[in-house]
Phi, psi and omega in degrees: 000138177238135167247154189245129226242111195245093146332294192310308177315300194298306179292325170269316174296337178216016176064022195263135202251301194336161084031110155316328190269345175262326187292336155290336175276335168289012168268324183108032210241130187253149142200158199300308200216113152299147174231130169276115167199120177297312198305338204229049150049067172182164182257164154240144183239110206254127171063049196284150194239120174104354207288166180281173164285326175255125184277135166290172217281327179291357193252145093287134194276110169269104186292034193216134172264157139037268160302316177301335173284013197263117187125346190234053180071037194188130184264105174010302178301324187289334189242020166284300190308301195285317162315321170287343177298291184345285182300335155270000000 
């Protein structure tokens, strides 16, 4: 499952001051590989592990792969790669 970190939420909606990469490890949600992307305030976190069932509101199930991100901060080599973890 890959998810997406809408800072502007976590922050205005729940005060949360952390990191994306921290707030995730305080959920307890693992992934192969981050993504940083400034334009939309958010991280994307690919092939996440752990995730809970009810997500807080700042988390999203991101419906979009890899490739589509390649060039918007993710390199071709980069979303070969993360397809490939995913599978194993």
């Amino acid at each position: 499952m890959n998810l997406c970190y809408c800072y502007y939420t976590a922050g205005f909606e729940h005060g949360i001051k952390n990191h994306a990469q921290q707030s995730m490890h305080d959920l307890g949600i693992t992934y192969t590989h981050s993504t940083p992307e400034s334009i939309f305030d958010s991280w994307l976190f690919w092939n996440c592990q752990n995730v809970p069932l009810e997500l807080p509101s700042y988390l999203t199930i991101l419906q979009r792969t890899p490739h589509e991100f390649i060039g918007w901060g993710v390199s071709e080599e980069e979303a070969d790669d993360i397809i490939t973890k995913g599978k194993a």
